[in-house]
C-alpha positions as CSV (number, residue, x, y, z in Angstrom):
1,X,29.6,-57.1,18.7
2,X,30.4,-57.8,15.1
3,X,28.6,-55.4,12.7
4,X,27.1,-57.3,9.4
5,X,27.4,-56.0,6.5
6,X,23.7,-55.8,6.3
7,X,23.6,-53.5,9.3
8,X,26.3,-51.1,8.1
9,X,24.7,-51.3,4.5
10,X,21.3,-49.7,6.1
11,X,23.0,-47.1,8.4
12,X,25.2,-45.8,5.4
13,X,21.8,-45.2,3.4
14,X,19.8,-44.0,6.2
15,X,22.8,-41.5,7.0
16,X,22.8,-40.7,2.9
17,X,18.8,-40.1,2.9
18,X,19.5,-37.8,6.1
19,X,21.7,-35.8,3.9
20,X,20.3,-35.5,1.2
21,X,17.2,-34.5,2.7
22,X,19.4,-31.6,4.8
23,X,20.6,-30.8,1.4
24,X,17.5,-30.3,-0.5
25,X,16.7,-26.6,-1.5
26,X,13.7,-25.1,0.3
27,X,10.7,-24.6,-1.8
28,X,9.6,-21.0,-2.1
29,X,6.7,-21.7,0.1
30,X,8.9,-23.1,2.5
31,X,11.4,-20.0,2.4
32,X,8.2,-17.6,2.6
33,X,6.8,-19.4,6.0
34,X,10.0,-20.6,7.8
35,X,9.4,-19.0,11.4
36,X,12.8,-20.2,13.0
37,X,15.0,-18.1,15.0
38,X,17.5,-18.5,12.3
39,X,15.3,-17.2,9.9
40,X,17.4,-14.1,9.2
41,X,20.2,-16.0,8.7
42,X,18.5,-18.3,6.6
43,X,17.5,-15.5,4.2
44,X,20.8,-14.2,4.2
45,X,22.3,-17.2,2.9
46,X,19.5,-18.0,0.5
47,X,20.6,-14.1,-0.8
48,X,23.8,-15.0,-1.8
49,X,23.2,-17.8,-4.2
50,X,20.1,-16.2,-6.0
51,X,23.1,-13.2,-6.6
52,X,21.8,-10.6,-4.5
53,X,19.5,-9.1,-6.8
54,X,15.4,-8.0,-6.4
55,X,12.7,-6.9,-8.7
56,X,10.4,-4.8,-7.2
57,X,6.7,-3.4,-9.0
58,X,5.7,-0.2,-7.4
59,X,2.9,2.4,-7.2
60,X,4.6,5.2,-4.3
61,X,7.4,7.2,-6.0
62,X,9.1,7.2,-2.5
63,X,9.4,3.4,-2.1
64,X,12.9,4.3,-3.9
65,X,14.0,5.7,-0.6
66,X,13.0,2.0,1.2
67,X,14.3,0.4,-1.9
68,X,17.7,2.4,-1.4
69,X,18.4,1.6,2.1
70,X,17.5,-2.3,1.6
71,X,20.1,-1.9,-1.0
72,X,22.7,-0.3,0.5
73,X,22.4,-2.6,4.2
74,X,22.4,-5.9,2.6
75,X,24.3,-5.0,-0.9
76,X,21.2,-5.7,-2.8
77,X,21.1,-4.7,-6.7
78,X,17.7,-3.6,-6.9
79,X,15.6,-3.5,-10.5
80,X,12.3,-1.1,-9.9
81,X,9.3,-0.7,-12.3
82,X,7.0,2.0,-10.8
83,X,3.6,2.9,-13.0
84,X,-0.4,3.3,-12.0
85,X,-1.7,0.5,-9.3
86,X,-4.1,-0.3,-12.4
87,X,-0.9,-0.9,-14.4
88,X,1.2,-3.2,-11.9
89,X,-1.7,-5.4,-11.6
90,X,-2.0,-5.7,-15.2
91,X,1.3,-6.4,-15.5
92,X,2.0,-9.5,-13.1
93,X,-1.5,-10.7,-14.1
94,X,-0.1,-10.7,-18.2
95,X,3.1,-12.0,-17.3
96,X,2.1,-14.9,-15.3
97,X,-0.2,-16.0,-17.9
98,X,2.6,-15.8,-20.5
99,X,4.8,-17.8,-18.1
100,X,7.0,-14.7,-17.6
101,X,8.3,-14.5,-13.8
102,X,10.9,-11.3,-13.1
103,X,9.0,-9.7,-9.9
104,X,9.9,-10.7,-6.6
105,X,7.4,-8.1,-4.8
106,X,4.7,-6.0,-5.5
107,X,3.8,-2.5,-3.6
108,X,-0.1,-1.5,-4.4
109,X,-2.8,-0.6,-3.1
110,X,-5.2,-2.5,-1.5
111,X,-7.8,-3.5,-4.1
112,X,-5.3,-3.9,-7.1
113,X,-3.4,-6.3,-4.1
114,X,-6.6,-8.3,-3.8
115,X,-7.3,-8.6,-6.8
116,X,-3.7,-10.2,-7.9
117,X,-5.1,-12.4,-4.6
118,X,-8.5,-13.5,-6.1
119,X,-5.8,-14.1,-9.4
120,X,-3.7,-16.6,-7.1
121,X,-0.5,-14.6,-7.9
122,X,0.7,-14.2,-4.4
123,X,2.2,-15.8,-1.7
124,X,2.1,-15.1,2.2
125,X,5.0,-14.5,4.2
126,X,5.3,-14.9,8.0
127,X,7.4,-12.4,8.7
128,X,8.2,-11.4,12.5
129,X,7.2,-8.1,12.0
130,X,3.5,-9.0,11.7
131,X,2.9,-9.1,14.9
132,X,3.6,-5.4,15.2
133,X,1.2,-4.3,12.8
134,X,-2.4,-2.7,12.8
135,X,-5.5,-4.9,13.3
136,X,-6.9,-5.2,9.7
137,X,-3.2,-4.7,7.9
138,X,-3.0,-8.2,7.7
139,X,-6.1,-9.9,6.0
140,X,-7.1,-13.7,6.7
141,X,-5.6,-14.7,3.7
142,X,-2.4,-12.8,4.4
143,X,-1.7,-12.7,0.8
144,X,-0.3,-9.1,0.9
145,X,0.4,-6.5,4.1
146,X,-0.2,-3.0,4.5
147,X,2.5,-1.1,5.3
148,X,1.3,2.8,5.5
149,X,-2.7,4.1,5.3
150,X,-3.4,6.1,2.4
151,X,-5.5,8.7,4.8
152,X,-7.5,11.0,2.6
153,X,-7.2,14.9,3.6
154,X,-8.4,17.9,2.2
155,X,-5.9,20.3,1.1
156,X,-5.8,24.0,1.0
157,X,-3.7,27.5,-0.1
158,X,-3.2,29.2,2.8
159,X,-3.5,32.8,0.4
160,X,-6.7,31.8,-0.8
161,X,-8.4,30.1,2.2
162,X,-8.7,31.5,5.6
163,X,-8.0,29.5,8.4
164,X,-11.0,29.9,10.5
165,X,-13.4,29.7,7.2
166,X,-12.4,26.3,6.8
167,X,-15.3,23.8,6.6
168,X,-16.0,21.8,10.2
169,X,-18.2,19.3,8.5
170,X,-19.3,18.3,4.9
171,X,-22.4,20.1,5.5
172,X,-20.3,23.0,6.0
173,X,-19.7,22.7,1.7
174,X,-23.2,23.8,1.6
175,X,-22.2,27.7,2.1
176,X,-22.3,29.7,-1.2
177,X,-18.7,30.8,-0.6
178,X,-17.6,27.5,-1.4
179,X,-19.1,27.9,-5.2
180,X,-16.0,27.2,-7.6
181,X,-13.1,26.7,-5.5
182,X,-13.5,22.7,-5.1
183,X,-12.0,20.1,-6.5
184,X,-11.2,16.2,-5.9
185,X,-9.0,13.9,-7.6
186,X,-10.9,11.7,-10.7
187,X,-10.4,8.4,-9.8
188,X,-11.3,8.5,-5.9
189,X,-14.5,6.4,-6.2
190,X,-13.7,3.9,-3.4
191,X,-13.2,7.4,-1.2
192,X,-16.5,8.6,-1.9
193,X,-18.5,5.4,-1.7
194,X,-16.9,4.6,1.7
195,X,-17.6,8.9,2.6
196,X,-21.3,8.1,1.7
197,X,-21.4,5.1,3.5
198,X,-19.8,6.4,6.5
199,X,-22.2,10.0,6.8
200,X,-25.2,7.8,6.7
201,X,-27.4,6.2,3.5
202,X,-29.3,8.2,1.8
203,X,-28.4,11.4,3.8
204,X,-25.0,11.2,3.2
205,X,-24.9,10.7,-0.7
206,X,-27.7,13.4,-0.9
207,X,-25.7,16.0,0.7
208,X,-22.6,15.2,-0.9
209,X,-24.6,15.5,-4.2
210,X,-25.9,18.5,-2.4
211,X,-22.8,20.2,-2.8
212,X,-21.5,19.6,-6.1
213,X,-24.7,20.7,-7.3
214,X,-25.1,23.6,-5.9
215,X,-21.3,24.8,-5.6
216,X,-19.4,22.6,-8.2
217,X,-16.3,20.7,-8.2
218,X,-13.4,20.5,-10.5
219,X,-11.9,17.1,-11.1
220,X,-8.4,16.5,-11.8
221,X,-6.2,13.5,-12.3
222,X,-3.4,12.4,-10.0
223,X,-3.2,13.1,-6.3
224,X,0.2,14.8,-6.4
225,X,-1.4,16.8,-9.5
226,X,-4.0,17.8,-7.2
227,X,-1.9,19.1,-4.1
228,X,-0.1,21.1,-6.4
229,X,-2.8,22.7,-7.8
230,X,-3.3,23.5,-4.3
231,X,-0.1,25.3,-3.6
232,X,-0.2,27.1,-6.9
233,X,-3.4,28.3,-5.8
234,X,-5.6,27.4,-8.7
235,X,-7.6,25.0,-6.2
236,X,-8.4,26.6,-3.4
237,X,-9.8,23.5,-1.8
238,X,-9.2,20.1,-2.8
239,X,-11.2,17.1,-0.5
240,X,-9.6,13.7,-1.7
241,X,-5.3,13.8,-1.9
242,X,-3.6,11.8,0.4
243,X,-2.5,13.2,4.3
244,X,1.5,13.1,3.2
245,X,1.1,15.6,0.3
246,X,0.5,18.9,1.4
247,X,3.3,18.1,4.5
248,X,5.5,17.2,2.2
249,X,5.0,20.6,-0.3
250,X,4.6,23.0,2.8
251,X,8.1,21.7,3.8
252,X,9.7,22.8,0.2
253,X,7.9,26.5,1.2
254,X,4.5,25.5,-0.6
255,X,1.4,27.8,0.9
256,X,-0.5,25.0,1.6
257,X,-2.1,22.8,5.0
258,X,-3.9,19.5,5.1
259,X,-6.9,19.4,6.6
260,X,-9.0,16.5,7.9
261,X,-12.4,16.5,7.8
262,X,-14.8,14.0,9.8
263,X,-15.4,11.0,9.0
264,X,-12.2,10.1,7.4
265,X,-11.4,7.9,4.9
266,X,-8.0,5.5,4.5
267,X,-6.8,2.5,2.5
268,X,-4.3,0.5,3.0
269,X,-1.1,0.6,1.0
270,X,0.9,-3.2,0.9
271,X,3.2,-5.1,-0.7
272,X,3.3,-8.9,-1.1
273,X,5.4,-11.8,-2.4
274,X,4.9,-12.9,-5.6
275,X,4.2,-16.9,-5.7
276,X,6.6,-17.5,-8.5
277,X,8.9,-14.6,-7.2
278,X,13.2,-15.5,-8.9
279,X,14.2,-14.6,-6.1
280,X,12.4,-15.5,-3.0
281,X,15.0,-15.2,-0.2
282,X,15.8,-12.0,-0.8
283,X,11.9,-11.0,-1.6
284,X,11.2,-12.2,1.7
285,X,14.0,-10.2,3.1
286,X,12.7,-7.2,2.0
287,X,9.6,-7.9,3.0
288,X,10.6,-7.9,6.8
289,X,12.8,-4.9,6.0
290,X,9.5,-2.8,5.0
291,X,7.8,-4.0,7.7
292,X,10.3,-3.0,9.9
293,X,13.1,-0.6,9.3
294,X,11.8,0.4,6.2
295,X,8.4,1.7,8.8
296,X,10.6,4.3,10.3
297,X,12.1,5.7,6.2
298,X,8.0,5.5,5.5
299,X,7.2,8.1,8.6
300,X,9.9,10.3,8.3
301,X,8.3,11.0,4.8
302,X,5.1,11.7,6.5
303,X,3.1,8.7,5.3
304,X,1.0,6.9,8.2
305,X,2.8,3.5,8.8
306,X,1.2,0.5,10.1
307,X,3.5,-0.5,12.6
308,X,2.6,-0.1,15.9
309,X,6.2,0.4,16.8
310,X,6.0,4.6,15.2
311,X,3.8,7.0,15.7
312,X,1.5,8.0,13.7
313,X,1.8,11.9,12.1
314,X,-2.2,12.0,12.1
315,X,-2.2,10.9,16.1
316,X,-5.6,8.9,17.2
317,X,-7.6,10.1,14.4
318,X,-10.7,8.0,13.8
319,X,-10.8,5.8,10.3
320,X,-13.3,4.6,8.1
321,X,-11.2,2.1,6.2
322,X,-12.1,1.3,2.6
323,X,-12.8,-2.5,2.2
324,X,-10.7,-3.7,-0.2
325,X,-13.0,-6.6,-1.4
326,X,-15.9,-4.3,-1.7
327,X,-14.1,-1.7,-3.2
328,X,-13.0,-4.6,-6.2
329,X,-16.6,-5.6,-6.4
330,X,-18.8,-3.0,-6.5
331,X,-16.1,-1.0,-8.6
332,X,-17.6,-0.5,-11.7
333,X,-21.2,1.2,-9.8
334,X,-19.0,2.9,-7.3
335,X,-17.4,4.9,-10.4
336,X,-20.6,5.3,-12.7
337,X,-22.2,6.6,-9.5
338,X,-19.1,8.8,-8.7
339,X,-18.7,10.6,-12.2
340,X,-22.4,11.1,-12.6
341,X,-21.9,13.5,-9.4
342,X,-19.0,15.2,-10.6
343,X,-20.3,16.0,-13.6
344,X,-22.3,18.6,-12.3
């Protein structure tokens, strides 16, 4: 059958449109969501032509060892910026407004995360690794992911606090003995809202006031500042720094043990994409690397990961989990209410 030229006209532009359309660039969305098997592959490639290079925000000093290893598997060049979770969210918030994008990925906690959320700075990524996670590391929005619990522990110097004196409950602050050798970490409003909450309103904000009153409590800034105080021994007992950093002190020789007291408190910890992140193939690359490799760097460093897929250092201790939303909107009572009672 003879072809017309009509006919071969419309099958060379259809066949054009089909390439074209094959050769289109993916939006960032589309790069963020794409669930093929090929995914990986896909990223890999998209690495390549952004130039292999990353720009992460971050509040845990050790994300350098995660950051280090993504690096050096995919031949990354990695640019970090690490500061206070108040800062980071500052940050992307002022340079989005002043059309300014540099940051691929963001690691926060969970309020400052929600918060760059409610600001419509993010974008969800479907990683595979999801599936392996936590229920409640992944919010409905999926705007950002946690990827360890912050568990808050006491802490204590194992010259200055015997073993079997060690409190068994709150209440247990009540004792005399405890007068001047307490202290908790300034900004840990969320902890103590959700510790109120969780021993039972009014009772359990009336015996927490209970004990600064009557025994005191000395507030310092920074919960590695804290720990150390600990293992110098200036604080005998500290009840808010975070489950990884007495281990990680006592294994440098530190006299100091963590010490959980029921109920206990955790946030999350997460990262997330930014929505107008330069490089969004390799952002969501890392983002599956955290979630999965980089899981196993996080526990070996003693933090509590959210994967399913590694034990947890802490076992099947019960949580109370700070709400992330709650904690952004009843912030500014949560902390007038919270330096009121250490001001005792």
């Amino acid at each position: 059958m003879q072809t017309t030229p009509g006919l071969m006209c419309g099958a060379l532009c259809l066949a054009f449109a089909a390439g074209a359309a094959q050769a289109a660039p993916l939006t960032l969305q589309e790069i963020a969501t794409y669930q093929g098997a090929d995914r990986n592959e896909r990223l890999l490639e998209g690495v390549r032509k952004e130039g292999g290079e990353l720009t992460v925000y971050h509040a845990y000093p050790q994300l350098a060892k995660v950051t280090e290893a993504f690096a050096k598997k995919y031949e990354v060049k990695v640019t970090a910026w690490r500061s206070g979770s108040e800062n980071i969210l500052q940050r992307i918030g002022t340079e989005a407004r002043a059309n300014k994008f540099v940051v691929d990925v963001v690691q926060n906690n969970a309020p400052e995360n929600e918060a760059a959320h409610r600001e419509k700075l993010l974008q969800p990524v479907a990683s595979p690794h999801l599936k392996d996670l936590l229920p409640g590391a992944l919010p409905p929005h999926r705007d950002w992911v946690g990827i360890t619990l912050d568990v808050y522990s006491a802490a204590y110097n194992t010259a200055k606090v015997k073993k079997e004196e060690l409190p068994k409950t709150y209440r247990d602050l009540l004792d005399p003995k405890w007068k001047g050798r307490l202290a908790v970490e300034a900004e840990d409003q969320a902890w103590f809202a959700t510790l109120q909450e969780a021993l039972g309103e009014p009772q359990g904000g009336k015996l927490l006031g209970e004990v600064i009153a009557n025994n005191g409590v000395s507030v310092r800034k920074g919960h590695s500042l804290l720990t150390s105080l600990v293992a110098s021994g200036e604080v005998p007992l500290a009840l808010s720094v975070y489950s990884w950093n007495p281990t990680q002190l006592k294994e440098k020789g530190a006299p100091i043990e963590g010490y959980l007291i029921q109920p206990v408190v955790a946030q999350y910890s997460t990262v997330a994409m930014l929505k107008k992140a330069p490089h969004p193939n390799t952002a969501a690359l890392f983002y599956d690397f955290v979630l999965n490799e980089g899981q196993a760097i996080l526990a070996q460093m003693h933090f509590v990961p959210t994967s399913t897929r590694q034990p947890s250092p802490l076992g099947n201790v019960a949580l109370k989990m700070i709400d992330p939303a709650r904690a952004l909107d009843m912030g500014d009572k949560w902390t007038r209410a919270y330096q009121a009672a250490t001001r005792h």
